[in-house]
N, C-alpha and C positions, 0 to 999 in steps of 0.2 A: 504494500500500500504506500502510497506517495503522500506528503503533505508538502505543498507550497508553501512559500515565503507570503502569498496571499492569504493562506487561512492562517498561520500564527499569526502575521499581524492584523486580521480579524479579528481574530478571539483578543488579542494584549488589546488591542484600541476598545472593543466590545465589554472590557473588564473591569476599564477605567473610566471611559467617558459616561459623563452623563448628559442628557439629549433634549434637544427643543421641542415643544410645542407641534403636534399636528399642521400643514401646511392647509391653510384655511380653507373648509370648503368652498363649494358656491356656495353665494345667498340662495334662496328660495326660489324668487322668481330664477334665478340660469338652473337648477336643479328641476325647472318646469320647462324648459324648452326641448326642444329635438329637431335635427337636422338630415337625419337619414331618412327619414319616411319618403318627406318627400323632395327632399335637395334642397329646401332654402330651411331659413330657421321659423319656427310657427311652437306656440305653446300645445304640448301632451294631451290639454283640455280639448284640442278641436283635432284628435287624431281619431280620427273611428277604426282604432285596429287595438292590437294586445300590445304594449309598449313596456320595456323596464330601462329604465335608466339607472348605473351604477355610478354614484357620485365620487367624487376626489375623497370623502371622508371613510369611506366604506372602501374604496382600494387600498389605503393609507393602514386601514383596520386589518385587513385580509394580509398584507402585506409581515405584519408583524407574525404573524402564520409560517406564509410560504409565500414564495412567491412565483407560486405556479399559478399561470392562469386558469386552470381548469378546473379547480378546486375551486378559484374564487367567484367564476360562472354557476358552476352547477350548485353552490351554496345560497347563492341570490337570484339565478334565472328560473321561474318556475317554467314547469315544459322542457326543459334542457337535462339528457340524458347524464345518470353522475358519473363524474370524473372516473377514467382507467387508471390514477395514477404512476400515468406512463407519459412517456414523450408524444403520443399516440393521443388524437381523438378518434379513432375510428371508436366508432359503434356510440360517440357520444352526440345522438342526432338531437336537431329543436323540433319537436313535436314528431319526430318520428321519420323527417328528412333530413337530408346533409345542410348545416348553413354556408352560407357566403360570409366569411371573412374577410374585414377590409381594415384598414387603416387610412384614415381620414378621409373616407371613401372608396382609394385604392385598393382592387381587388387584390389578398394573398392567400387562399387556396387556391388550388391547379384543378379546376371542376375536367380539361380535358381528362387526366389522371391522378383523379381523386388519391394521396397520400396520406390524407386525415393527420396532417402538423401543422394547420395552419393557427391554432388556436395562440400555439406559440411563436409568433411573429415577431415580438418584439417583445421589452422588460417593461414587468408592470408601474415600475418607478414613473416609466416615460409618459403614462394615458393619464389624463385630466379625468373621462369621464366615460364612460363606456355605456352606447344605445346598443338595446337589442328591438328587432322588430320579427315579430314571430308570425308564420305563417308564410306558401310562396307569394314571391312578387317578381316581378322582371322589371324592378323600377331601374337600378345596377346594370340587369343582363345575365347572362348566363349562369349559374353556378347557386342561386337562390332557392331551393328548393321547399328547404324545411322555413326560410327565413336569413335574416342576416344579424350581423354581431359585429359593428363599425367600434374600432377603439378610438375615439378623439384626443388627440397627445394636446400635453400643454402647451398652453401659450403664456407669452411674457409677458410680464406684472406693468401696468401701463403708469405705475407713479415712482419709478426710482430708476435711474441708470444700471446697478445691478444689484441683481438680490443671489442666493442660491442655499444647497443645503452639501452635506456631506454624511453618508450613513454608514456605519459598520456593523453589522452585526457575524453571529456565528449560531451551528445551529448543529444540534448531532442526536444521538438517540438517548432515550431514555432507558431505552431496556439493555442497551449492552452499548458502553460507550466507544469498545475497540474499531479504529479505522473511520470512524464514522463523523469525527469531527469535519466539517465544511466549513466555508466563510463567504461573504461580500460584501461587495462594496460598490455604491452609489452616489454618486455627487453632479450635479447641476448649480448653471449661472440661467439666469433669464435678468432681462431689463428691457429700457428703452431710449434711445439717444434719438432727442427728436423724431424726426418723421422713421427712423431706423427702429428696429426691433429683434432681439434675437434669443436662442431659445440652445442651450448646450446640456447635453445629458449621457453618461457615462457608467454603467455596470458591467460589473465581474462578479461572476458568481461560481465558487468551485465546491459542488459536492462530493462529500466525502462516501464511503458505501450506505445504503437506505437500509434498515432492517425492519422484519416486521414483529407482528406480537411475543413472537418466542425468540426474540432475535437474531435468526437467519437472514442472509444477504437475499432483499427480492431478485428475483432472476432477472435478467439483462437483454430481455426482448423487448425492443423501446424503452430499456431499461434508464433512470435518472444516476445509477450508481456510477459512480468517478467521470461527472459529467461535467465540465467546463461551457461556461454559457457568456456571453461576451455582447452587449448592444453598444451601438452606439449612436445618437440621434443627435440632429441640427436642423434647425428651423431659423430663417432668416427673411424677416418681413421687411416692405418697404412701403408708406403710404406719401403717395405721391399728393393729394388734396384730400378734401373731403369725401370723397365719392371715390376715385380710386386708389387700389393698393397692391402689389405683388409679394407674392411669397413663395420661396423655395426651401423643400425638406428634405434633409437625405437621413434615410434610417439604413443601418445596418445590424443584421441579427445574424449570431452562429451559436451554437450549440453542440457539442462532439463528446462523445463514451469514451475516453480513453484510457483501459481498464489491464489488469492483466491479471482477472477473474473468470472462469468457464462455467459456461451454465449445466446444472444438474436438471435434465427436461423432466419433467412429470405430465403428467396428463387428469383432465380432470375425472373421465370414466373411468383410470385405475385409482383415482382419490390419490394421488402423489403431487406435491405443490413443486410447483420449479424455483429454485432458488439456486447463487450461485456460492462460489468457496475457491479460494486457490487452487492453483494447479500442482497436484502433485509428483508430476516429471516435469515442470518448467515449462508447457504449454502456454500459449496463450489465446484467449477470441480472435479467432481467423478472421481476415478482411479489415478492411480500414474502418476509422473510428465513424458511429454513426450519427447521423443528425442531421438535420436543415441548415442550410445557407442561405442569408439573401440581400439582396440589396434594393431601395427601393428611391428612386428619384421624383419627386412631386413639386411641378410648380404649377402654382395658379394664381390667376391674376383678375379682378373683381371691379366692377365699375356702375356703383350704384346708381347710376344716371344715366345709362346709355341711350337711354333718349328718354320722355317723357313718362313718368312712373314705370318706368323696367330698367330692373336691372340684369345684367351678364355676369356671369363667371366663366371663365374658362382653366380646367384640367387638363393639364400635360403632366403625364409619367414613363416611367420606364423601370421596368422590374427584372431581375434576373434571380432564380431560384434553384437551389441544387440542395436537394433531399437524397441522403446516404441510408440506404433501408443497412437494417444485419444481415449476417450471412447464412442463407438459406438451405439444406441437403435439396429441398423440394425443387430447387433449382439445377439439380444433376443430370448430368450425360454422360455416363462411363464410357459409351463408346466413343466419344469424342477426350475424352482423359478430362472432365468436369464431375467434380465430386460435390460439387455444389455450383453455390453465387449467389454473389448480391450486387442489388439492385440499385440504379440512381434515376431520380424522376427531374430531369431538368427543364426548363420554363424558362422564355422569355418573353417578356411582356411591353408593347407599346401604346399607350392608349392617349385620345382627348376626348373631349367632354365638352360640350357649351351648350349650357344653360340661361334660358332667359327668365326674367321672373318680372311678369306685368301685373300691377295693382290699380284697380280701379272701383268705380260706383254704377252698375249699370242698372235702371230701372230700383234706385232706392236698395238694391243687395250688392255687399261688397264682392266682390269678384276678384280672385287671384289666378291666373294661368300662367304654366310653369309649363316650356316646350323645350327642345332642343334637339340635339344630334350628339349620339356618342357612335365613336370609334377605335376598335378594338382588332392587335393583330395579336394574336397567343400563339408560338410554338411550342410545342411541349412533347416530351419522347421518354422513355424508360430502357434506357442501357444498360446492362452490368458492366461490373469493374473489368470483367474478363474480357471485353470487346464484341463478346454475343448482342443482339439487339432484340429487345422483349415486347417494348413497345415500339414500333418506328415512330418517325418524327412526324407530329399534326401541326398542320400550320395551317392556322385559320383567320379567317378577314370577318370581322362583326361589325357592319353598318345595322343603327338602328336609331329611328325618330321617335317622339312621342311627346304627347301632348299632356296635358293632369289641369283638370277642373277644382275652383275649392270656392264654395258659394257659403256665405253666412246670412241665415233669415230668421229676422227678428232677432237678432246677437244670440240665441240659445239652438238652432237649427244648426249643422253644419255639415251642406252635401258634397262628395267628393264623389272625381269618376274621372276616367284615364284611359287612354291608349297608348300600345306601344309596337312599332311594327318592326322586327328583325329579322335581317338578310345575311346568314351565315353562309359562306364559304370555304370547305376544309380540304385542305388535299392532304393525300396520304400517296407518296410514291409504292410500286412495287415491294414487297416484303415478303419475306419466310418467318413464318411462328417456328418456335423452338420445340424441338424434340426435348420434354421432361418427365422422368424418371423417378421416382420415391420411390422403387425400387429396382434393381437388375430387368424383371420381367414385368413390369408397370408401369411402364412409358405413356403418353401422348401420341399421335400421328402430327407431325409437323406437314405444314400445305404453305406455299408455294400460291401466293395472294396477289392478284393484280389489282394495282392502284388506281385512284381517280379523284376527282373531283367532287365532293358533296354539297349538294346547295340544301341549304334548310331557309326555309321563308314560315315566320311564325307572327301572328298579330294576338295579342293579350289585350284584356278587358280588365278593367278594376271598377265598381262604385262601393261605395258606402255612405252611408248616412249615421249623424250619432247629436243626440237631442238630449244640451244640458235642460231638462225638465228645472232640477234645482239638485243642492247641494246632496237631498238623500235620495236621489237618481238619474243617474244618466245613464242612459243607455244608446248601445249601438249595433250597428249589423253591416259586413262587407263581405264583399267579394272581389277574388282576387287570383288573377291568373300567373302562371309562369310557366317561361320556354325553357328549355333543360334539356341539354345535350353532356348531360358532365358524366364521366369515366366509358369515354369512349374507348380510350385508350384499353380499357380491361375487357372490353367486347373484340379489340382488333388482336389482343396478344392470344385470345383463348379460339381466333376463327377454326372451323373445319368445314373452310368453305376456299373457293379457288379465286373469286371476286372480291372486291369490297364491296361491288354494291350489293350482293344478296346477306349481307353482315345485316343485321337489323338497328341500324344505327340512328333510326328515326329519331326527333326530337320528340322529349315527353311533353306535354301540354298537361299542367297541376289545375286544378280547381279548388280555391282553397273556400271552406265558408265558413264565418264565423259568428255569431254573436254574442254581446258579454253587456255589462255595465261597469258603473263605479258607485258607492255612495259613502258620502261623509257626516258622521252623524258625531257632533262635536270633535273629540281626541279620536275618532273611531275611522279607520277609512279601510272599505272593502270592493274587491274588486273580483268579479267570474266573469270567465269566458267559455264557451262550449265550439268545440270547430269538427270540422269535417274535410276531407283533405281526400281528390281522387284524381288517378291520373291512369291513362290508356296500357303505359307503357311503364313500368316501373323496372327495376334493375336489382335482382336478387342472387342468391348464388344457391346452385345446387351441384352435392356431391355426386361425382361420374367414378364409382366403383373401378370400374374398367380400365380406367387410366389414371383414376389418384386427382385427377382434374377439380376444384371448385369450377364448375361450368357457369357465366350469368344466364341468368332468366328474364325476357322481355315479358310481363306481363301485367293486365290492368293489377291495380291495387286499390286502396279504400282505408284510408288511415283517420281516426276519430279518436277525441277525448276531450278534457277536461283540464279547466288548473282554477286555483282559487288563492287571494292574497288576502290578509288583514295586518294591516297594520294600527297599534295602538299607542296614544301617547300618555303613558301613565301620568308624567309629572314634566316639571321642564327638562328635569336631569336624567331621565329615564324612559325610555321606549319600546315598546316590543313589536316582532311583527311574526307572521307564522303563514306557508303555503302549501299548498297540496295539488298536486297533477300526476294525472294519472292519462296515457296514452293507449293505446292498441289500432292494431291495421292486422288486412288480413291480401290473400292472393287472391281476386274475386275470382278471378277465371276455374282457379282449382276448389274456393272455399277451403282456405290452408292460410293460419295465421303466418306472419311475417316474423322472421328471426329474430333474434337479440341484436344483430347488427344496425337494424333499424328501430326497431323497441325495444326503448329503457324499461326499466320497471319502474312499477311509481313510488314518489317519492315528496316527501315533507321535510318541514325545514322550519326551524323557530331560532331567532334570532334574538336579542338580549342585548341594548348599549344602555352602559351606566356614568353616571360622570358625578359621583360623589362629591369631590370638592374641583373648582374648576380646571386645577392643576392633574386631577388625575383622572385617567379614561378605563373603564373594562366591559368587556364585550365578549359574548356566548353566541355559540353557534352549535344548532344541534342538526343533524343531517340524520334520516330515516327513509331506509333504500328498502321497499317493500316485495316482497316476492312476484317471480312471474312463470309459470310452469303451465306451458302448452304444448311441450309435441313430448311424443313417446321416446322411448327407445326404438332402433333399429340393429336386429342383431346381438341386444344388448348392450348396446351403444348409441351416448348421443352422440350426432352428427353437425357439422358444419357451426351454426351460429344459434343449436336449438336450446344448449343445454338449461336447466331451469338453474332460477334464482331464488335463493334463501333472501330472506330479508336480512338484514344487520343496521347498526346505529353508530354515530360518529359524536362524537362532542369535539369540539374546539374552542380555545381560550385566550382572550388576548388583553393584554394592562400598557398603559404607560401613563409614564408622569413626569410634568415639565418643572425642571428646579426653575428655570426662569424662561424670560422671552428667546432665550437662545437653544436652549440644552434640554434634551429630553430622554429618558431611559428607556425603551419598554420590551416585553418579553411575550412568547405565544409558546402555546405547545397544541400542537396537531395528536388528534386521536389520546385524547386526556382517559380516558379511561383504560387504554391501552388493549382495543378490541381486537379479538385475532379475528379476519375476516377474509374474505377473497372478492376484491371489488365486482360489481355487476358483471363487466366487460370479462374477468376472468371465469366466471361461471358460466359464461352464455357459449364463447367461445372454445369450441373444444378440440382445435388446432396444437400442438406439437409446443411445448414453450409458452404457452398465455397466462396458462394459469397460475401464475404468481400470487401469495399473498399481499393484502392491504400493507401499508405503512404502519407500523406502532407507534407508539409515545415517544414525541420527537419534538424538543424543545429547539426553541430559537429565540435567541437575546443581542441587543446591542444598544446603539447608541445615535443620535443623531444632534448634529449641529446644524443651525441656521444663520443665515447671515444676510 
């Protein structure tokens, strides 16, 4: 095991400093706006759809935890499948589809082949404030299925030339401290010089090995253990007058396993947990260290005046993504001398975006109409290390216009309704799928595929309507389409066909529908939604016996459920809030529910901030992951994504407290009760390596200065 010069002086700065004050949230009113629904900014009260926004104060809380994002999504997003904690979102869908990932709108999932890392894009130090918008929409473009998850990074403090903070902490296990020590470190500047503005942010983060309730190393498939994480973010604005302003960001995110630990596989039909343990001849994990790379460039430039009540934005980016899967047996060809492989899913991304946004009074009802043109090229392909090609290379042209309606009558009416029309173009040259083996005589047929050109032309419908009646009801109802072409890629590696075009590569077309309300009845505020979610063509996987194959499945689906919030405000210093969502989808075609790769199980969540004296803050979090058990045995064995889910429960806990305006201590420990559990994703999945145990009791402490 390794320790850095990073995590001892983690831990010695984490031991002595003591730390400032929370980085202040929004007020009220910016904690009521949102910008993703529909691209300009409009308050939450006039959205008729399922909305959470995560504040500055509550990632700052989460943070004292972990600072994985996925943890601190599936603790706060009701509908959001719970955390694998792994590197891995696979199987953590929003409502029971894959989301859209973005960063300040920039799309970072690769929907051509789906890898499920895009949750972690960037360090949570860097978001201000994180929209999720649940349900499909093609307001974005492609890749939206279940919904989208936009992180909004901070902006610079607009009353002082420079402000920033510096954090240390450290964080290791509770149940067996060996090797297990980690550290990071976070520090930012933001200010403003005159019309100039800029925004600097910097983490390092090095875990040491995860263990879980009996203190076993978790196994190392998308595994966090000896995992170096590294962001680094710049944002630099410029407001030219009143009305206009330009801004450019550049994010960079890596994350790499660099281990020389081997995994012990179990499997969850023989009941054996995977976990890892040194090598005892000096081995090490074959293949290169795993993880996501990416870099991402955004500038936009904004002119509230562009001509009489409308205003323009325009989006320019550019993305480059390289994702290093593990190293897989299932990827073997002994006849070719391939005893395995692994895989890399690389993406490059060029996109703009122009947005108009006209406000006016027609006929006594306010009137907003929001039009433009986005344009998108995405190549994206799945190599391995070895020079084999799994996926070939997609390279796809996305023109697409669209219009959105937002009418207010009588100030408590508010009707929305939208078009959106897309012109996709993918070519895929020439390819051979790979001859693959899991064993000697358990191969695949490799075919010898001719390429072409695919045109997809998809037109999406959205309205809704949602009527503040008064503070103990409002209520709303929408509908909402989405075009969906994402993991095409995993249809074109597994062909056994000689064309592309008879590959069923069709675009899915979602129908999402929903209705819910809100009401506020003094300290009290409660919120249901009920939706319904179907699409022609959905994208499943079944096991092919015969060759060892997950083969996909084109067929209709039919996804339905539920989720409920309340939050209460005991007293000034104390709050609680508590939710419940429960999903299911089935394969209409077959009458055959849908796997755990797409349904979560359901799950609740009661949350606890207290702020005793104004200096000190503590906060509970309880997570209850509920059972889900629908398909049988086959053979005696589950299969693919069927295996059933036990319920289990999580506590988490977090304190700090400011000696003064500068200096602040505070301390979290994940899985406080010290539950031995095997997360969702590890139960459902009954793949070779998944089923790892949860995390144990794993403290994390430090320090932070502001200035």
């Amino acid at each position: 095991m390794r320790y850095s010069s990073l995590t001892l002086l983690s831990f010695l700065v984490s031991t002595t400093l003591q730390a400032q004050s929370d980085t202040p949230s929004d007020g009220q009113d910016l904690e009521r706006m949102i910008v993703t629904g529909s691209r300009i900014v409009e308050s939450i009260d006039e959205v008729p759809a399922s909305i959470v926004i995560i504040t500055q104060q509550q990632i700052q809380d989460q943070l004292k935890v972990t600072s994985e994002l996925q943890s601190l999504l599936s603790t706060l997003v009701p509908g959001l499948a719970p955390s694998t904690g792994t590197s891995s979102n696979s199987g953590q869908t929003l409502r029971g589809r894959a989301p859209l990932i973005m960063i300040d709108g920039v799309p970072q999932s690769t929907p051509l082949r789906n890898g499920s890392l895009g949750v972690r894009s960037l360090d949570a130090s860097t978001i201000e404030r994180i929209e999720v918008i649940k349900g499909a929409t093609s307001v974005y473009g492609n890749g939206a299925a279940g919904g989208i998850i936009n992180y909004i990074t901070k902006k610079a403090a607009s009353n002082t030339p420079m402000s920033g903070h510096i954090t240390a902490s450290s964080r290791f296990s509770g149940v067996k401290f060996d090797d297990s020590l980690g550290g990071r470190l976070d520090a930012g500047l933001n200010g403003q010089l005159d019309k100039f503005s800029y925004v600097l942010n910097a983490s390092y983060e090095e875990n040491g090995v995860q263990r879980d309730a009996q203190g076993d190393i978790l196994g190392l498939t998308y595994g966090l253990t000896d995992t170096d994480t590294e962001n680094y973010f710049s944002k630099f604005g410029y407001q030219f007058d009143d009305e206009k302003a330009l801004r450019l960001t550049y994010n960079y995110f890596k994350s790499k396993q660099d281990t020389d630990l081997i995994n012990i596989v179990g499997n969850i039909n023989s009941g054996d947990k995977t976990y890892a343990i040194e090598s005892l001849d000096g081995t090490s994990i074959i293949g290169e260290p795993q993880g996501p790379e990416n870099h991402n460039v955004m500038l936009k430039y904004s002119d509230d005046e562009i001509f009489t009540q409308t205003q323009l934005v325009i989006d320019a980016y550019t993305q480059r993504i390289k994702n290093v899967f593990f190293f897989s047996t299932n990827l073997a060809n002994p006849d070719q001398g391939f005893d395995g492989g692994q895989s890399i899913i690389e993406s490059e991304k060029k996109g703009l975006r122009a947005t108009f946004n006209s406000q006016f009074t027609l006929h006594d009802i306010d009137t907003t109409l929001i039009y433009g043109i986005d344009a998108l090229n995405d190549i994206t392909s799945q190599p391995l290390v070895d020079g084999r090609v799994w996926v070939p290379k997609m390279d796809m042209d996305n023109i697409a216009a669209f219009i959105q309606g937002k009418w207010v009558l009588q100030d408590n009416i508010i009707i929305k309704a939208g078009v959106r029309h897309e012109n996709i173009d993918l070519s895929v040259d020439d390819f051979s799928t790979l001859r693959l083996c899991r064993t000697a005589d358990q191969c695949s047929v490799a075919f010898d595929v001719v390429g072409d050109t695919l045109d997809y032309k998809a037109t999406t419908y959205n309205a809704a309507i949602r009527y503040n009646l008064s503070d103990l009801f409002r209520p709303f109802i929408s509908y909402s389409q989405g075009a969906d072409i994402s993991d095409t890629g995993r249809l074109l590696r597994t062909a056994t066909v000689t064309d592309i075009a008879l590959i069923r590569t069709e675009a899915s077309i979602i129908d999402n529908y929903e209705i819910g309300f809100t009401s506020e009845f003094d300290s009290l505020r409660v919120e249901f939604s009920a939706y319904r979610s179907t699409s022609e063509l959905g994208t499943t996987n079944s096991f092919d016996a015969e060759t060892g194959v997950y083969l996909p499945v084109r067929a209709p689906q039919e996804i339905y459920g539920y989720e409920a919030l309340a939050t209460y405000q005991v007293s000034k210093n104390l709050d609680l809030s508590g939710t419940y969502s429960w999903v299911e989808g089935k394969n209409t075609e077959l009458d055959v529910y849908l796997g755990g790769k797409d349904i979560g199980a359901p799950k609740g969540t009661i949350n606890v901030n207290w702020q005793p004296i104004p200096e000190a803050r503590l906060a509970l979090n309880y997570l209850y992951v509920g059972s889900r058990k629908r398909f049988a045995q086959i053979e005696g064995e589950y299969v693919g994504d069927q295996g059933p889910v036990d319920s289990y429960h999580l506590v988490n806990i977090n304190g700090s407290y400011a000696v003064n305006h500068q200096w602040q201590v505070f301390m979290g420990i994940e899985n406080l009760l010290n539950n031995d559990y095997y997360p969702a994703r590890s139960q459902v999945y009954t793949y070779d390596g998944y089923n790892h145990k949860g995390l144990g009791m794993t403290v994390n402490f430090g320090a932070t200065y502001q200035f």
